[in-house]
C-alpha positions as CSV (number, residue, x, y, z in Angstrom):
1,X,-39.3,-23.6,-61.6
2,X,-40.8,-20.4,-62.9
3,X,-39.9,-19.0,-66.4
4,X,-37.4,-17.0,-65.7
5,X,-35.1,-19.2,-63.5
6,X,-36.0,-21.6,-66.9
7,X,-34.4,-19.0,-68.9
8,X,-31.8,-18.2,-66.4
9,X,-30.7,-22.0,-66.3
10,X,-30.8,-22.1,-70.0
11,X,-28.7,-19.1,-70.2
12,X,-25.8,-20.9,-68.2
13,X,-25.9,-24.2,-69.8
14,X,-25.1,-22.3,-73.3
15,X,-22.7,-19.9,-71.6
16,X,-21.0,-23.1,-70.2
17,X,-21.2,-25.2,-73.8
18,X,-19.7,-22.5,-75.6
19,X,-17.0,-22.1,-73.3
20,X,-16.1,-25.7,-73.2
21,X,-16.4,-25.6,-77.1
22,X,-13.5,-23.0,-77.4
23,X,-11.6,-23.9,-74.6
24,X,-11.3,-27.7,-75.9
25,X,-11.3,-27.4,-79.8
26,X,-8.8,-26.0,-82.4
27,X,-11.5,-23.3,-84.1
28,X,-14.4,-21.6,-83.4
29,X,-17.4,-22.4,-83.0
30,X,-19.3,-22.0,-86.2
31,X,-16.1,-24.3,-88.0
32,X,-16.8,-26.4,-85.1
33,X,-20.3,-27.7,-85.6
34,X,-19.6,-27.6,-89.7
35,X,-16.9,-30.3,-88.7
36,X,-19.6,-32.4,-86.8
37,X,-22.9,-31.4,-88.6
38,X,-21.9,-30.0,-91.8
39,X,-21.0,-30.8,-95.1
40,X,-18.0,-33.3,-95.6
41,X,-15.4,-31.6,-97.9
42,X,-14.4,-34.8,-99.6
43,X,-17.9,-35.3,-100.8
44,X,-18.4,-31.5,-101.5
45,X,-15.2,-31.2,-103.7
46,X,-15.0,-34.0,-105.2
47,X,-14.6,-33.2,-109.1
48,X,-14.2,-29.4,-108.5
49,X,-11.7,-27.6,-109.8
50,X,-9.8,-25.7,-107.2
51,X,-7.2,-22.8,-107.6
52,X,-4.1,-23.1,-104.1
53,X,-2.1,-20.1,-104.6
54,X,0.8,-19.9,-102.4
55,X,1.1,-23.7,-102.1
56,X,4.7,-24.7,-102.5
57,X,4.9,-24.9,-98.5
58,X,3.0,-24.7,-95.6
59,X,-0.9,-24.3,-95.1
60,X,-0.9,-24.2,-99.1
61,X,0.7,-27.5,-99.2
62,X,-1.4,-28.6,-96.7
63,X,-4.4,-27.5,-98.7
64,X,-3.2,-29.5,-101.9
65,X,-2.7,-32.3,-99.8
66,X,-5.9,-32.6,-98.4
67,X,-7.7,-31.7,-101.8
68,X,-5.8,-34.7,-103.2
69,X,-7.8,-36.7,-100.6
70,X,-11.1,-34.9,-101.5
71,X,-10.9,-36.4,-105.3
72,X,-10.6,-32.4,-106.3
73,X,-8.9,-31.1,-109.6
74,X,-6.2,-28.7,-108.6
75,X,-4.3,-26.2,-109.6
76,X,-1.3,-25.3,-107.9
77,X,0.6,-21.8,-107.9
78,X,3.8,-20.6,-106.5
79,X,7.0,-19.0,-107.9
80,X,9.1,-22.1,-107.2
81,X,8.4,-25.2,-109.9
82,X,10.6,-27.6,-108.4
83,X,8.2,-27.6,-104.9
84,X,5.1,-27.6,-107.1
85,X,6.4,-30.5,-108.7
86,X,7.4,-31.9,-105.2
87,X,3.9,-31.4,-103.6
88,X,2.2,-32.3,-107.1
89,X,3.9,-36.1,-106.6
90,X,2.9,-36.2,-103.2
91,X,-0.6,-35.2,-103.8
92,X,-0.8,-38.1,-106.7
93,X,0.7,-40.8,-103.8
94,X,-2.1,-39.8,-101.7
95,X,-4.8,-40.5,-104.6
96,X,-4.2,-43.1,-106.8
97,X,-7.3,-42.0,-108.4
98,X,-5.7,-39.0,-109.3
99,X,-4.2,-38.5,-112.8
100,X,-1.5,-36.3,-114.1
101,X,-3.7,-34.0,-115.9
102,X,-6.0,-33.8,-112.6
103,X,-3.1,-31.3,-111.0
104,X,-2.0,-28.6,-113.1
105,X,1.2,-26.7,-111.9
106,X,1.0,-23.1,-113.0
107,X,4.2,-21.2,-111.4
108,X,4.8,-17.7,-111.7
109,X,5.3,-14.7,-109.5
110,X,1.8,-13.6,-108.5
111,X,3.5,-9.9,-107.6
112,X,3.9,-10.3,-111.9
113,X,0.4,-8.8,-112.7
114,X,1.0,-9.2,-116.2
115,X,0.7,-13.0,-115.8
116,X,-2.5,-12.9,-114.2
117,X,-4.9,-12.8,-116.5
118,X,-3.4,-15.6,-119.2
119,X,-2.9,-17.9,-116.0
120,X,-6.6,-17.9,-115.7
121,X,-7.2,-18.9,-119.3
122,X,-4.7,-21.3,-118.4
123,X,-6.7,-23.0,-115.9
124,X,-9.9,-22.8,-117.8
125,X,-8.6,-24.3,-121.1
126,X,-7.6,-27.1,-119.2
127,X,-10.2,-28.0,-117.0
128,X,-12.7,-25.7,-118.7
129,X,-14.2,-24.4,-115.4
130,X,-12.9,-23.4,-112.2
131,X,-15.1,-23.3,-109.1
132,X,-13.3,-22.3,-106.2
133,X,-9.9,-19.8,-105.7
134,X,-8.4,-19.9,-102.5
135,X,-5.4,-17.2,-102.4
136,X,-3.2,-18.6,-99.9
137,X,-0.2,-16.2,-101.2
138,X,1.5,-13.6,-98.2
139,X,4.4,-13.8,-96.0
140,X,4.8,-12.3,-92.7
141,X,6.5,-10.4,-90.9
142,X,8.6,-9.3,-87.2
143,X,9.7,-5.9,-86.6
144,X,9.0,-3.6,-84.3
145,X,6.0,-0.7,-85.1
146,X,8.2,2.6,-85.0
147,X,11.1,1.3,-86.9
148,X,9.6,-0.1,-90.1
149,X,10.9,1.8,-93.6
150,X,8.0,2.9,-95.0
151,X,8.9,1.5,-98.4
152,X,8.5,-2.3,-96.4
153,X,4.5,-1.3,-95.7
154,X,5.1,-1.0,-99.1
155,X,6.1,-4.0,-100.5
156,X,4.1,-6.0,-97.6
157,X,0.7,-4.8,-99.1
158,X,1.9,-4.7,-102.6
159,X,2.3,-8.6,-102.2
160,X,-0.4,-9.2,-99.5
161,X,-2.8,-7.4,-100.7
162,X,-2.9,-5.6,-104.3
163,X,-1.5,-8.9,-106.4
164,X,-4.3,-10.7,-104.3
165,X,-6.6,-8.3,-105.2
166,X,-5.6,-8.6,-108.9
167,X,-5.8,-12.1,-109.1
168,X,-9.0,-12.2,-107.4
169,X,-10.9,-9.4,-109.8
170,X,-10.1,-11.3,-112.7
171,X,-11.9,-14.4,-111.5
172,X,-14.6,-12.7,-109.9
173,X,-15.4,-11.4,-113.2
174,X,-15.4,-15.1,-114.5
175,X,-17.6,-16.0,-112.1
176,X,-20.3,-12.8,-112.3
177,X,-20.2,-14.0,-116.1
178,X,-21.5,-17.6,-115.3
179,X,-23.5,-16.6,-112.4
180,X,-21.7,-18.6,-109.5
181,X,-17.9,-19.3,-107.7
182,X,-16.7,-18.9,-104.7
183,X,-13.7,-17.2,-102.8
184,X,-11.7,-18.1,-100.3
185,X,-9.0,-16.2,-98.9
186,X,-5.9,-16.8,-96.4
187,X,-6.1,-13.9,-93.6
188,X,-5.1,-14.4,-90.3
189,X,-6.3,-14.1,-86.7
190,X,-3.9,-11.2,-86.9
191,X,-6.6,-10.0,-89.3
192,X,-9.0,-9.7,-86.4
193,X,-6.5,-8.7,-83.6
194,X,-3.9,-6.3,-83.4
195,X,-0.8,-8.2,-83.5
196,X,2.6,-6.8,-81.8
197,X,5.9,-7.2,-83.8
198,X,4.1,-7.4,-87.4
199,X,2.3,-3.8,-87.8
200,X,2.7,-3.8,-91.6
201,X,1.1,-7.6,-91.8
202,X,-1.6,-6.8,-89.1
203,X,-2.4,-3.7,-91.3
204,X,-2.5,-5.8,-94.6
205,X,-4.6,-8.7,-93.3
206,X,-6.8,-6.4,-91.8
207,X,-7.5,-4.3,-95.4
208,X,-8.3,-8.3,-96.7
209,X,-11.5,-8.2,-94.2
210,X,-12.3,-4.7,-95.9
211,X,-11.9,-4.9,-99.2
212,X,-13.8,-8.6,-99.4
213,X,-16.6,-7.7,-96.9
214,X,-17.3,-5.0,-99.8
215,X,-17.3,-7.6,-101.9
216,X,-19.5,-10.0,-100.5
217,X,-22.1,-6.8,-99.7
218,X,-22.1,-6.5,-103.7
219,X,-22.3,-10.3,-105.0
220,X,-24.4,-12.0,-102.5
221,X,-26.2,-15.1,-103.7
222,X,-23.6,-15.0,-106.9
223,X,-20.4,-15.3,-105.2
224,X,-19.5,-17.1,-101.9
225,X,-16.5,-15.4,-99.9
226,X,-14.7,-17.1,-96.9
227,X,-12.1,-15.3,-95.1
228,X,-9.6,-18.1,-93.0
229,X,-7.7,-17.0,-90.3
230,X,-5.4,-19.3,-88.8
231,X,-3.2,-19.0,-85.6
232,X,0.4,-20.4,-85.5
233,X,0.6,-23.1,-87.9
234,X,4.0,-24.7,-88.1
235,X,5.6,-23.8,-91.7
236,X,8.3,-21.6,-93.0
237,X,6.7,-18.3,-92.3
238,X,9.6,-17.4,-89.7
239,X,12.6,-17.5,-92.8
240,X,10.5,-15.3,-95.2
241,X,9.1,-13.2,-93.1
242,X,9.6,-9.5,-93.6
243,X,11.8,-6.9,-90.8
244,X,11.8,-3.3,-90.2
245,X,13.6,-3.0,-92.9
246,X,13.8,-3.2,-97.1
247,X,14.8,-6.7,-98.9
248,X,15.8,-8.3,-95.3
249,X,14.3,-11.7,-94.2
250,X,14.0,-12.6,-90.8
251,X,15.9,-16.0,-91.5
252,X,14.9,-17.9,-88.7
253,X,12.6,-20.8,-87.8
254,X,10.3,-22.6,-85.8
255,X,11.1,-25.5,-83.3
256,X,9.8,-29.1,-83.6
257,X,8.0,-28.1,-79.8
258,X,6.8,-25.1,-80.6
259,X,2.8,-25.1,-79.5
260,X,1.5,-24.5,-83.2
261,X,-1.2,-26.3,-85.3
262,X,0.1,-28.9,-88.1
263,X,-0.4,-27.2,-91.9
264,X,-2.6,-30.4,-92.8
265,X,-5.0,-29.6,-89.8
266,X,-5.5,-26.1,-90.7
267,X,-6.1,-27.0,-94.1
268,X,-8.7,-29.4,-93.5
269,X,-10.3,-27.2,-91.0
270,X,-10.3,-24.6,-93.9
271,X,-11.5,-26.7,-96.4
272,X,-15.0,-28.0,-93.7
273,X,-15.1,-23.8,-94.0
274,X,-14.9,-23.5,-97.3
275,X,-17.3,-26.4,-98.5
276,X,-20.0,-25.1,-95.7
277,X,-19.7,-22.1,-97.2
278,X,-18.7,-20.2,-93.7
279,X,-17.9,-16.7,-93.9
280,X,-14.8,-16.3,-91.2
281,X,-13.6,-19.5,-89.9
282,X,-10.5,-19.4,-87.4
283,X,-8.2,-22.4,-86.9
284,X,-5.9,-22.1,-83.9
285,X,-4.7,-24.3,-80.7
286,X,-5.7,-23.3,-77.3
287,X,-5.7,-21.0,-75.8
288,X,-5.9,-18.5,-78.8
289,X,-9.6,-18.8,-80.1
290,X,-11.3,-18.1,-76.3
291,X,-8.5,-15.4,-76.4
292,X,-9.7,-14.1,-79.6
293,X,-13.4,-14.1,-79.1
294,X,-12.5,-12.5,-75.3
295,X,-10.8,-9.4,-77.3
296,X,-13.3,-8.9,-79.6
297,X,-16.2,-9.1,-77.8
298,X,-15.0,-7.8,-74.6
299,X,-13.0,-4.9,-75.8
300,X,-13.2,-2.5,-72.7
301,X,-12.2,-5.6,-70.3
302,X,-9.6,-6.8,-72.7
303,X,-7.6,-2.7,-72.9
304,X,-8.1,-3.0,-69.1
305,X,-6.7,-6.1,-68.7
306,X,-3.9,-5.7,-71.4
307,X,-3.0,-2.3,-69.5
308,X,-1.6,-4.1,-66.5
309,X,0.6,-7.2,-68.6
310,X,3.2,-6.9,-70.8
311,X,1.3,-7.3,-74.2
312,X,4.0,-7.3,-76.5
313,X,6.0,-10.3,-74.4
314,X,2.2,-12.1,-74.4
315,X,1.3,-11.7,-78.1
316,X,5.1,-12.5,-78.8
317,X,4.7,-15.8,-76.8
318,X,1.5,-17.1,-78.0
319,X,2.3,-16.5,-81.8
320,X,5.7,-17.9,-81.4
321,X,6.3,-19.5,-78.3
322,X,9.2,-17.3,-77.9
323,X,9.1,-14.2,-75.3
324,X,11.1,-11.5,-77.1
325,X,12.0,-11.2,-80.8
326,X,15.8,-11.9,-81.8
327,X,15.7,-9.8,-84.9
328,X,14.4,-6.8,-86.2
């Protein structure tokens, strides 16, 4: 065998690992390996403290849960006590080494920027550090592109976006002061693609990438910045989601057979992201990461392609499981 049919055969044997990799797991490929060969997160967090905004429900709750687990201190934000106080219980049952004063709830409305800054001294007067942030904060959204009000972009980035952004400025400060921290910050495969039916979410999660791909460029070496983007995860994203149109919810939600990943799994994927210090991790089912990766690296194929099918019905579908929306 001469060296290029060496190289040639080499070639194929990776082209054919990596497809088997994305076709058969739940993330990509980099989260992959860190799941296998990486750092274990209940090893890496154990004793850290750990900031879950957004995690009265969902891949929040998830992340608390599986913290709990990990022997990390957490602190848990939301607007609604009474589910903080729910999830904080639950976290405790997990752990029995967990104490009381390991979880500390702090509830308040993070689109109330005034409360920002004294939460943070909340969290470091009682544990007296805080290592990691992950804003987990957003809702989504189903409307169609030319019939969202304006003032609903609006909103949608004022909540997705700036109240992140403020949150995340005061702690980066924190952590330029001490010299170390890290980020972590709830996007979502949306981020990366174009999705149809959500233009004002797309757009928002897309400005995340921006704004902390700046950031990272500025702070290497001082702060550590991971950007998660998960596919359908089964929560209560569908009821709070945002429309076309100002203060309405789209009210509905998912079925017990719909094709999406469990909020725990997603959350632990996260958290192997997070403690190997990955920059994008994605967490999906099939076939949504080999879809993913197909778009973005095959972008003249994929417009082709995507020319001759009915892309909004196909987005719709793998998002949801359903074929049309019901609801502006």
């Amino acid at each position: 065998m001469d060296l290029f049919t060496l190289i040639a055969v080499l070639y194929i044997v990776y082209l054919s690992t990596w497809l088997a990799i994305v076709c058969l797991t739940d993330c990509d490929i980099l989260t992959f390996l860190s799941t296998y060969f990486g750092k274990v997160p209940g090893e890496e967090l154990s004793g850290k403290v750990v900031w879950v905004t957004g995690a009265s429900s969902g891949i929040g709750e998830g992340l608390a849960k599986v913290l709990a687990r990990c022997n990390a201190l957490i602190v848990l934000s939301a607007r609604r006590k009474d589910e903080l106080e729910r999830v904080k219980k639950e976290c405790l049952a997990l752990n029995p080494k967990l104490k009381e004063k390991d979880i500390l709830i702090l509830d308040f409305d993070i689109l109330n920027y005034s409360v920002h800054e004294q939460s943070f001294k909340k969290v470091i007067d009682h544990f007296g550090k805080l290592d990691v942030l992950i804003s987990n904060a957003g809702r989504s959204q189903r409307a169609n592109w030319q019939e969202i009000e304006l003032q609903v972009d609006k909103d949608l980035f004022e909540l997705n976006v700036f109240s992140l952004l403020s949150l995340n400025r005061i702690v980066v400060k924190h952590f330029l002061k001490v010299g170390k921290g890290q980020l972590a910050v709830t996007s979502s495969i949306a981020g990366k693609v174009g999705a149809p039916g959500s233009g004002s979410y797309t757009g928002s999660k897309h400005a995340l990438h921006g704004y902390f791909e700046c950031l990272r460029n500025e702070t290497r070496g001082k702060i550590d910045i991971t950007m998660l983007c998960p596919g359908p995860v089964h929560s209560s994203v569908l009821k709070e989601a945002f429309t076309s149109q100002e203060g309405q919810k789209f009210d509905q939600s998912h079925n017990a057979s719909d094709r999406r990943m469990t909020a725990e799994r997603c959350a632990y994927l996260c958290l192997v992201a997070i403690t190997n210090k990955l920059e994008e991790s994605w967490q999906a089912l099939f076939p949504v990461v080999p879809i993913t990766y197909f778009v973005l690296y095959q972008p003249y194929l994929t417009s082709k392609i995507l020319g001759m099918l009915s892309t909004k019905s196909l987005f719709l579908k793998l998002r949801d499981n359903r074929n049309t929306l019901k609801k502006d």
